[in-house]
Structures are given as C-alpha cells and as structure tokens.
N, CA, C and O atoms as a printed pandas DataFrame, in Angstrom:
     atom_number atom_name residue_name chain_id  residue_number  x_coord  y_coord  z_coord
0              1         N          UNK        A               1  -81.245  -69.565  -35.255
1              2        CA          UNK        A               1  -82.085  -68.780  -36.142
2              3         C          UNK        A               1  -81.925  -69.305  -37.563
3              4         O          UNK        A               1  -80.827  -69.708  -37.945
4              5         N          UNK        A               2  -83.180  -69.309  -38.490
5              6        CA          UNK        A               2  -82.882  -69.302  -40.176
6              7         C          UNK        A               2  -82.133  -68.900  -40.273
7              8         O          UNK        A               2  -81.863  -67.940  -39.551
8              9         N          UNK        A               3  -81.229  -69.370  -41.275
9             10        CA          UNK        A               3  -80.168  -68.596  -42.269
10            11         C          UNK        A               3  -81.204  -68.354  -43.698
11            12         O          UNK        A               3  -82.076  -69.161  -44.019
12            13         N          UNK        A               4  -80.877  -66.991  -44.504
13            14        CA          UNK        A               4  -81.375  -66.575  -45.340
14            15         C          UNK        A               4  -80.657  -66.302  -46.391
15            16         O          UNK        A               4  -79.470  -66.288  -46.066
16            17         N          UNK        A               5  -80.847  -66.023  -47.769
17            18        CA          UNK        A               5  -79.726  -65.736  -48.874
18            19         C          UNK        A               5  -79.816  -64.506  -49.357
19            20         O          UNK        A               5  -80.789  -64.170  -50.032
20            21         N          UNK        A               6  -78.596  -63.494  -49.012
21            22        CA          UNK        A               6  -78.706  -62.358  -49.529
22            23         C          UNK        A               6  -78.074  -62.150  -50.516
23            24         O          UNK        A               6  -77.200  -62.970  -50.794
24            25         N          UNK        A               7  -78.236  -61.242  -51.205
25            26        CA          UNK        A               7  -77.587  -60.516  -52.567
26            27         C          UNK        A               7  -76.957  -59.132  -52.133
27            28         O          UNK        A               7  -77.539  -58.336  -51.396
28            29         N          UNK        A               8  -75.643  -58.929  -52.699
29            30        CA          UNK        A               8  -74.733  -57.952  -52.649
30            31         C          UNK        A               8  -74.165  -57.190  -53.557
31            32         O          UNK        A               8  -73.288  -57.924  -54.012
32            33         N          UNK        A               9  -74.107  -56.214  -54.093
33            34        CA          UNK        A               9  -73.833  -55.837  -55.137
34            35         C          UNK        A               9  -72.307  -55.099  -55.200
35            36         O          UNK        A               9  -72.038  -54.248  -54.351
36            37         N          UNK        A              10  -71.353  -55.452  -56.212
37            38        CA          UNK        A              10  -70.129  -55.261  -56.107
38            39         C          UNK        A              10  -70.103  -53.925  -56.859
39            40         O          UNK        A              10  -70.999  -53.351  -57.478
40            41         N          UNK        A              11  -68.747  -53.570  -56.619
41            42        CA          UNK        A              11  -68.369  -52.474  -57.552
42            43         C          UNK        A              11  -67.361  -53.336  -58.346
43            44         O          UNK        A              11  -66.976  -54.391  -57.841
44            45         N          UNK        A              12  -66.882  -52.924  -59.636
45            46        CA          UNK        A              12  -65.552  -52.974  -60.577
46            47         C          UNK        A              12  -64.726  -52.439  -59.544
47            48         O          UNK        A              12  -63.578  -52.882  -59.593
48            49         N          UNK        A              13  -64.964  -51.568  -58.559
49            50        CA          UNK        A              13  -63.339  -51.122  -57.971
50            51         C          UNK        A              13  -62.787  -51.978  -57.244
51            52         O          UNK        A              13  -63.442  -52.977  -56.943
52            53         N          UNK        A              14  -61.605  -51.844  -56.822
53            54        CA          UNK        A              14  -60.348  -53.181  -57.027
54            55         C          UNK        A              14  -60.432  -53.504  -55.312
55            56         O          UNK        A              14  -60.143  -54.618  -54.875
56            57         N          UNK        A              15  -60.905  -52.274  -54.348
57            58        CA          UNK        A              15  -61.059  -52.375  -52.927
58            59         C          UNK        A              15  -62.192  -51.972  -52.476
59            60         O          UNK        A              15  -62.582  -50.849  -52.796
60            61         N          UNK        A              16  -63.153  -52.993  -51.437
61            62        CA          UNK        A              16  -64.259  -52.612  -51.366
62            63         C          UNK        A              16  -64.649  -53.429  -49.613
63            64         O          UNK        A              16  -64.237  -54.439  -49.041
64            65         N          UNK        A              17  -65.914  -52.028  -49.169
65            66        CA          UNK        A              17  -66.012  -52.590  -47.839
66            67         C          UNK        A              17  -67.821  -53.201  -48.218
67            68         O          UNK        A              17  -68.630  -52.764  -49.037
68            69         N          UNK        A              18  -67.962  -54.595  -47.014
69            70        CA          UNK        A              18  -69.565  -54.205  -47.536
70            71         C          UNK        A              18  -69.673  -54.587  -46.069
71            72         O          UNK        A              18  -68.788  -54.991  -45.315
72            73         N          UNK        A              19  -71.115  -54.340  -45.813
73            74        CA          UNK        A              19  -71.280  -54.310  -44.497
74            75         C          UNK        A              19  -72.318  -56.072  -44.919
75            76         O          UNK        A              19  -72.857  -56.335  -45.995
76            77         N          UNK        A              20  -72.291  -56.729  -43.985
77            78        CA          UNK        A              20  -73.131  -57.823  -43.999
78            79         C          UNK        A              20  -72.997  -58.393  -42.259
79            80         O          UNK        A              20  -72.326  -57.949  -41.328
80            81         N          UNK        A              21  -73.884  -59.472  -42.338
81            82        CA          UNK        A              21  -74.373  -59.674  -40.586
82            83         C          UNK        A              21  -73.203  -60.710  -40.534
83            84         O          UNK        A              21  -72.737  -61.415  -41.429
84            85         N          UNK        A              22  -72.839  -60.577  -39.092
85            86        CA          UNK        A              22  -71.485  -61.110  -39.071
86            87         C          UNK        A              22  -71.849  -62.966  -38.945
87            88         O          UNK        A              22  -72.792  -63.479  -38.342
88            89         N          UNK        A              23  -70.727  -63.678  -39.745
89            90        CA          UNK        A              23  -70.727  -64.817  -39.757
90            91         C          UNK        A              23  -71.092  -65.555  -40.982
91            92         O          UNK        A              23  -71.031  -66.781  -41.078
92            93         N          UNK        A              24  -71.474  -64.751  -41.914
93            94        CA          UNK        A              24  -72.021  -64.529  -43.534
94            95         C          UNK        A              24  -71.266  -65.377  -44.272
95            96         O          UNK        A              24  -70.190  -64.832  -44.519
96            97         N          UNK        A              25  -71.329  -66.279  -44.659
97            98        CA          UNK        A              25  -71.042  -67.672  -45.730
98            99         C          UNK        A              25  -71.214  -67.186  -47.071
99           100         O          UNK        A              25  -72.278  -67.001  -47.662
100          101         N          UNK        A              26  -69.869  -66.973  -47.542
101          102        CA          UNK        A              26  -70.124  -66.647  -49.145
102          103         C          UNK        A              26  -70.289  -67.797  -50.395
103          104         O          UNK        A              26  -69.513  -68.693  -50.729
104          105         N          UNK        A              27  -71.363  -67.479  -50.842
105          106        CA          UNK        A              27  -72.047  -68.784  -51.861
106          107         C          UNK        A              27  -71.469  -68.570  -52.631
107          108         O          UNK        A              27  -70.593  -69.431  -52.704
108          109         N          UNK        A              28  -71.337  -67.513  -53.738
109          110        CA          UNK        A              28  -71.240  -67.056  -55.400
110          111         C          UNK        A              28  -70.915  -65.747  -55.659
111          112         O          UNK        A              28  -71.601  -64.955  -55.012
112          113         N          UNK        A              29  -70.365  -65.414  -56.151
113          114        CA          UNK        A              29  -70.278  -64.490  -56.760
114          115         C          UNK        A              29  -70.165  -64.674  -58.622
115          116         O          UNK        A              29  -69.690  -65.575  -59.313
116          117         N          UNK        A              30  -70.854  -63.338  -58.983
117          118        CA          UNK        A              30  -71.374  -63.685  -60.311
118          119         C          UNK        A              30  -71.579  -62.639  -60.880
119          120         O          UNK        A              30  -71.389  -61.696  -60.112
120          121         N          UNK        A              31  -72.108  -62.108  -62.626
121          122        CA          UNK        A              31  -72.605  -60.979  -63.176
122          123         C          UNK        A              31  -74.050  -61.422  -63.148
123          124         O          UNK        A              31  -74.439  -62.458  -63.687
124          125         N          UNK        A              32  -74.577  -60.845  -62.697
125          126        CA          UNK        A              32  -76.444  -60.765  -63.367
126          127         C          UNK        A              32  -76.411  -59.597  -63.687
127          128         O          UNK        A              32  -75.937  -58.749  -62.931
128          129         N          UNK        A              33  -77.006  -59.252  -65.110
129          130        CA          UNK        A              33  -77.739  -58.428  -65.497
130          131         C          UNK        A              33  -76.673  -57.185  -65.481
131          132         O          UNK        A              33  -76.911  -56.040  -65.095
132          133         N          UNK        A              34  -75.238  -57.775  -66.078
133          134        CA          UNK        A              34  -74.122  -56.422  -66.087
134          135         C          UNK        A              34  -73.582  -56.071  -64.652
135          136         O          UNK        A              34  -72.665  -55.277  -64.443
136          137         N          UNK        A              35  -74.153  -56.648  -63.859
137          138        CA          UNK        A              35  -74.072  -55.972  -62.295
138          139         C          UNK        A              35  -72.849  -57.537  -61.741
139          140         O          UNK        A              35  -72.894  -58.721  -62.074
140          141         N          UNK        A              36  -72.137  -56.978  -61.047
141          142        CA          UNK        A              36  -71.155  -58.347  -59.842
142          143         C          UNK        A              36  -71.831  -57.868  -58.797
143          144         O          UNK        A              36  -71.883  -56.769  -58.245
144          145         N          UNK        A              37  -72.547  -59.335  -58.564
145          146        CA          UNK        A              37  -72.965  -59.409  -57.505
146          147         C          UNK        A              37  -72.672  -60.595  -56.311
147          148         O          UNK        A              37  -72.018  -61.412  -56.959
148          149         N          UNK        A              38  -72.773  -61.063  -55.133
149          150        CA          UNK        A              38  -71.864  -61.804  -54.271
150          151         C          UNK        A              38  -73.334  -62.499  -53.470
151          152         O          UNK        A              38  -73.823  -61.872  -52.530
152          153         N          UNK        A              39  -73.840  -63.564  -53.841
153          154        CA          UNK        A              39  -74.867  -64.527  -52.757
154          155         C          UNK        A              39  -74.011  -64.684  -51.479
155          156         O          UNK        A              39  -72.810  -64.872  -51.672
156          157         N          UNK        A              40  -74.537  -64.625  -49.946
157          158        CA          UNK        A              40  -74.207  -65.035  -49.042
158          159         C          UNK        A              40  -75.321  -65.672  -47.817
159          160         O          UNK        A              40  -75.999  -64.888  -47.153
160          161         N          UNK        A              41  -75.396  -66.889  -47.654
161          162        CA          UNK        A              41  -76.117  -67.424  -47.001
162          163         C          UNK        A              41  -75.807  -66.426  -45.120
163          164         O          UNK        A              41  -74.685  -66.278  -44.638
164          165         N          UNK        A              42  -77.076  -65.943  -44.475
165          166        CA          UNK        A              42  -76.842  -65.326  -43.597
166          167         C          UNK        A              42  -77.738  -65.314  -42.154
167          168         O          UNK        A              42  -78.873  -65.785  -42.221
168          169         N          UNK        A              43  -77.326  -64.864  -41.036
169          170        CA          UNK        A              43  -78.002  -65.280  -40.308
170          171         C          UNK        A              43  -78.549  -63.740  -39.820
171          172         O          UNK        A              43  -77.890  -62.998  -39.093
172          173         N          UNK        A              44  -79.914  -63.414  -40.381
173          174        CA          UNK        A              44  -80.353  -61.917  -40.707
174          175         C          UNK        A              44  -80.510  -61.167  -38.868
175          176         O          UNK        A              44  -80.624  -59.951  -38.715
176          177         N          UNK        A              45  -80.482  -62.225  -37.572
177          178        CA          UNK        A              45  -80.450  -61.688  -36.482
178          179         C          UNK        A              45  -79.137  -61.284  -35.928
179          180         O          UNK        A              45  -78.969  -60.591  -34.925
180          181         N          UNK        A              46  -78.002  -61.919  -36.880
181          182        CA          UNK        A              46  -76.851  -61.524  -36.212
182          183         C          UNK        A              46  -75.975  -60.467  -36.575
183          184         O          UNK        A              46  -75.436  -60.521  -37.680
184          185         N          UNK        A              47  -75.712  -59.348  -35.679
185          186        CA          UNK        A              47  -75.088  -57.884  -35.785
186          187         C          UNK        A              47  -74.096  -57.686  -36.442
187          188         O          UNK        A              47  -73.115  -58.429  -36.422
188          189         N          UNK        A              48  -74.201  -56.645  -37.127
189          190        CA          UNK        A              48  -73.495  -56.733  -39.022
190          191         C          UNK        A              48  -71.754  -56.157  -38.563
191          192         O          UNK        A              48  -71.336  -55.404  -37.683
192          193         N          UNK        A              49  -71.308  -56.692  -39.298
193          194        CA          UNK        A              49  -69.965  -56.753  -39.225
194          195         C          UNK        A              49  -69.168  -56.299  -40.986
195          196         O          UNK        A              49  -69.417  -56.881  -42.042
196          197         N          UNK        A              50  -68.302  -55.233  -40.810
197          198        CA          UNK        A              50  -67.796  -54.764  -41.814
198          199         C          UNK        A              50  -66.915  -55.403  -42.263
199          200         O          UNK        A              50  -66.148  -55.717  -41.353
200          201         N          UNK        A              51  -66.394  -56.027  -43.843
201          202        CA          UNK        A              51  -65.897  -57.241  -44.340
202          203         C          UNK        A              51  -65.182  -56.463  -45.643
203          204         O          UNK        A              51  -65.687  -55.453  -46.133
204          205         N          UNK        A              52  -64.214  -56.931  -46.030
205          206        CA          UNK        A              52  -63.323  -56.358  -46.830
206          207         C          UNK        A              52  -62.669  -57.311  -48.327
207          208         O          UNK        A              52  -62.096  -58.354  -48.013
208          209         N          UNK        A              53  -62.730  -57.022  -49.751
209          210        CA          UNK        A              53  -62.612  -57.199  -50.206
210          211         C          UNK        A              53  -61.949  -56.963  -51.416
211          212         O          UNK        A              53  -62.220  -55.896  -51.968
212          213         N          UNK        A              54  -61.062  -57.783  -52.012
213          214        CA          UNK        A              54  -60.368  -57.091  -53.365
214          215         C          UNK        A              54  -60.597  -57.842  -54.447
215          216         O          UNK        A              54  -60.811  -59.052  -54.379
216          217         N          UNK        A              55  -60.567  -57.124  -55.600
217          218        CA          UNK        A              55  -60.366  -57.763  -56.744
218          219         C          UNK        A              55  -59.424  -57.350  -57.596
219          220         O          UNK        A              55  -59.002  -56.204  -57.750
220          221         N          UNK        A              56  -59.013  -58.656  -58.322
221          222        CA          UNK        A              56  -57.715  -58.754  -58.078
222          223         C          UNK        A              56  -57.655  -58.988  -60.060
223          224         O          UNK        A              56  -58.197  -60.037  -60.406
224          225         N          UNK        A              57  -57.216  -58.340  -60.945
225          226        CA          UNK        A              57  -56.697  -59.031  -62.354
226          227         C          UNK        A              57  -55.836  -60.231  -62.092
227          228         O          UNK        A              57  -55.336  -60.621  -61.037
228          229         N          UNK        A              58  -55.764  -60.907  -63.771
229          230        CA          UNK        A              58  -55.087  -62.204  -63.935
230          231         C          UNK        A              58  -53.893  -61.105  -63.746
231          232         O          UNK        A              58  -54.117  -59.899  -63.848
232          233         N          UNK        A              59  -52.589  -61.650  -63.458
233          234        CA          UNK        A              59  -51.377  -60.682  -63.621
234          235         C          UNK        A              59  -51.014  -60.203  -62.499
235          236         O          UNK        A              59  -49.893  -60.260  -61.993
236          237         N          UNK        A              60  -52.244  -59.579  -61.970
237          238        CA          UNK        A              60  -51.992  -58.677  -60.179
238          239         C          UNK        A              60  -51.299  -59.654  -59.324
239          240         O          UNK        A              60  -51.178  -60.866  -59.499
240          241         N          UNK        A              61  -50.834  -58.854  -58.299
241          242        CA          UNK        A              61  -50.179  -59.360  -57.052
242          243         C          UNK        A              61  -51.422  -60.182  -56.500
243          244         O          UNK        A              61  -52.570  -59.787  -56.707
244          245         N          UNK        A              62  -51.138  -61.378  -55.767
245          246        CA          UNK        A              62  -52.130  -61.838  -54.893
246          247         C          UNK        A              62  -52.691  -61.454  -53.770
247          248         O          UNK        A              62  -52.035  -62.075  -52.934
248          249         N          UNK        A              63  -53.520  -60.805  -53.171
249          250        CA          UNK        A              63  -53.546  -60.268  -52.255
250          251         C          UNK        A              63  -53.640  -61.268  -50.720
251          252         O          UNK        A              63  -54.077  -62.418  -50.678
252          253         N          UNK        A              64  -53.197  -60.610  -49.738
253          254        CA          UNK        A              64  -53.266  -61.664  -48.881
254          255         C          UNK        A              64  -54.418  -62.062  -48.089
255          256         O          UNK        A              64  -54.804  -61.315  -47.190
256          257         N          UNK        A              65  -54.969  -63.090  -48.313
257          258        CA          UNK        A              65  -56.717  -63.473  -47.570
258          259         C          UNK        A              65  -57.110  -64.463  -48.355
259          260         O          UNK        A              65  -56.552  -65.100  -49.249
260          261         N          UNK        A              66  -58.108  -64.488  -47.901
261          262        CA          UNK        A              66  -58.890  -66.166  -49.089
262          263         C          UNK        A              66  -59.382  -65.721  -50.082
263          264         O          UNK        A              66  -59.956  -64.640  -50.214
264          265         N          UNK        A              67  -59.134  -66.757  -51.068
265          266        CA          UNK        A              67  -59.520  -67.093  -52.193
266          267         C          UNK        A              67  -60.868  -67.416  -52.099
267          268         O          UNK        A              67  -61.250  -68.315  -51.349
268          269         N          UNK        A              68  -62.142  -66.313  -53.270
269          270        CA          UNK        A              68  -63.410  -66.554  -53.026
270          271         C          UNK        A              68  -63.588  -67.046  -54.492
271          272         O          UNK        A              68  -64.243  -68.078  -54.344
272          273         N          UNK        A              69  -63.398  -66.904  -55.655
273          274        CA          UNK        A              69  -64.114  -66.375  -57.038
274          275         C          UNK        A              69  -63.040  -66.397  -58.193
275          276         O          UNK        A              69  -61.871  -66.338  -57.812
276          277         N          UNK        A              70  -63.211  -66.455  -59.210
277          278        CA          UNK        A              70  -63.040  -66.139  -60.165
278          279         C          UNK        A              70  -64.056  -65.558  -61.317
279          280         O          UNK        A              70  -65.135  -66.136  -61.451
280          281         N          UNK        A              71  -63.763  -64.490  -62.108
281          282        CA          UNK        A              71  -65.141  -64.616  -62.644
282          283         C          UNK        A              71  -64.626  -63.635  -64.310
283          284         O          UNK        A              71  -63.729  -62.853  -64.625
284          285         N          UNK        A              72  -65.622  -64.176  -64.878
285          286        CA          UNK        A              72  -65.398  -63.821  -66.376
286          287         C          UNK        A              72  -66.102  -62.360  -66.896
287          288         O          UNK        A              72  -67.066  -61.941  -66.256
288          289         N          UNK        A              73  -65.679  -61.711  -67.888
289          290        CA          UNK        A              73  -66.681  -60.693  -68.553
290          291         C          UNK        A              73  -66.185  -60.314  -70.131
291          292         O          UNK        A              73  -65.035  -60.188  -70.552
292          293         N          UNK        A              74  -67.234  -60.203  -70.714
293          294        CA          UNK        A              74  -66.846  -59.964  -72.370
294          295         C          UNK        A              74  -66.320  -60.948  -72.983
295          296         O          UNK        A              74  -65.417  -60.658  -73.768
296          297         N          UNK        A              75  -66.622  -62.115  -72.863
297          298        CA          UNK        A              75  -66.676  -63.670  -73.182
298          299         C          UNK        A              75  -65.069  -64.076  -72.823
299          300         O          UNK        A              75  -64.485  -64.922  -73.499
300          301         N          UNK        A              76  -64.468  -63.435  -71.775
301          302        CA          UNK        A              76  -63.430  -64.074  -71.063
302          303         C          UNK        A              76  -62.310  -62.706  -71.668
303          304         O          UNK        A              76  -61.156  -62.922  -72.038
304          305         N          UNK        A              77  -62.627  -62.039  -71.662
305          306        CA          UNK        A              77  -61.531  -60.601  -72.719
306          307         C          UNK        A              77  -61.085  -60.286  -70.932
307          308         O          UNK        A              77  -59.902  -60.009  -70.732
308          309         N          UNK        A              78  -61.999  -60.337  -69.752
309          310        CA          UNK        A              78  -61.822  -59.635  -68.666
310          311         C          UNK        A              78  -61.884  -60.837  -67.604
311          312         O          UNK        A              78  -62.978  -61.347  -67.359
312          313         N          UNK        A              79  -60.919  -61.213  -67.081
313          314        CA          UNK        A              79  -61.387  -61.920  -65.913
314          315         C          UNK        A              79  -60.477  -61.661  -64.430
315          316         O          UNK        A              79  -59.247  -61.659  -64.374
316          317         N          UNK        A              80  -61.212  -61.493  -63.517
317          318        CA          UNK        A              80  -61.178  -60.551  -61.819
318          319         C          UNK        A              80  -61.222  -62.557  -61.386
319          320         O          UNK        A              80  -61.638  -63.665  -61.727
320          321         N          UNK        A              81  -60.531  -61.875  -60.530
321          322        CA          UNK        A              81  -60.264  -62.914  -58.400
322          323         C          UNK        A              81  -60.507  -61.987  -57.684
323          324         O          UNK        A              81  -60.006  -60.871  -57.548
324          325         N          UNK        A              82  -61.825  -62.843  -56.930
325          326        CA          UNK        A              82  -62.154  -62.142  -56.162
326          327         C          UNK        A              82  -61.707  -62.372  -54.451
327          328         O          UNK        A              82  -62.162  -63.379  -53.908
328          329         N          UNK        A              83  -61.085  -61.712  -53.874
329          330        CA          UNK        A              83  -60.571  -62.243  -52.053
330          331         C          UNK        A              83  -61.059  -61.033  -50.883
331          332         O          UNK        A              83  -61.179  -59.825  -50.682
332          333         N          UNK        A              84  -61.231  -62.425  -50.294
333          334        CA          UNK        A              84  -61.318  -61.275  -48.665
334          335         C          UNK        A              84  -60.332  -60.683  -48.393
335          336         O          UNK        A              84  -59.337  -60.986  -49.051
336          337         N          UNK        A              85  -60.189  -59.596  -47.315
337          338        CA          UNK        A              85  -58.578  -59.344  -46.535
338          339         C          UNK        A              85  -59.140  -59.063  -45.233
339          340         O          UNK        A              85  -60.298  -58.940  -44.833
340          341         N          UNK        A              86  -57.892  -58.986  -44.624
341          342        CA          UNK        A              86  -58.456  -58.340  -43.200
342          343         C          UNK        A              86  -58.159  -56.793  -43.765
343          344         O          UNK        A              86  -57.587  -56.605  -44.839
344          345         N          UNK        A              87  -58.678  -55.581  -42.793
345          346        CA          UNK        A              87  -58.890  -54.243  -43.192
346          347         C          UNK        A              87  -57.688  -53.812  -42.452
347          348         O          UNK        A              87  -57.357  -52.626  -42.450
C-alpha cells in the first residue's frame, strides 16, 4: 500500500500516548505555528497501534528508548529530547 505523511500534534507534557497506524516512520518533529508537532510517514491501511513518548529537558534523566529529536523554543531559552519508550 502507499505510504502517506501524517501530522501529529504534541503536547508540552513530559509523557504522552498517540495513537498512529502501526509501523509509522518518524520523519520530524518540529514547532509550526507555536504548536510541536511530529511528521510520520505511514501506511494509512495498517491497524493503529498505541505508541509512547517522552520529553525529556537538557538536564533530565535519559529516558530509556530511542532517541527521536531535539528541538528548540524562545530562540534556544527552552530546548526538549524527544524519545519513544515502551509503555
């Protein structure tokens, strides 16, 4: 099947579930427009699977899972790591 590119919209909170179709390739994560949001190239026929995520401050413990992101805000005053975990 096509793979397609979706958009995800994050929260600031530090633990977060999102639901996406399982097998979901994460492109980017980024601010548009004040908002963190997460591109993932996807395969829109395949049955969605719940996926888990933290963000993490410079300073914080590392959490254990992959390394997705880094990302800036308020011309670098704020900057989040962003990782998967298992749940």
């Amino acid at each position: 099947m096509a793979k397609r590119i979706f958009k995800y919209e994050l929260d600031a909170a530090v633990c977060q579930r999102i639901m996406m179709p399982k097998g979901a390739t994460i492109l980017s994560v980024q601010w548009q427009h004040g908002v963190l949001c997460m591109w993932a190239s996807v395969d829109p026929e395949s049955p969605p699977e719940l996926r888990h995520f933290v963000l993490a401050g410079t300073g914080d413990l590392t959490p254990d899972g992959p390394f997705l992101q880094t990302l800036q805000a308020n011309g670098g005053g704020i900057v989040l790591h962003l990782f998967e975990v298992s749940p």
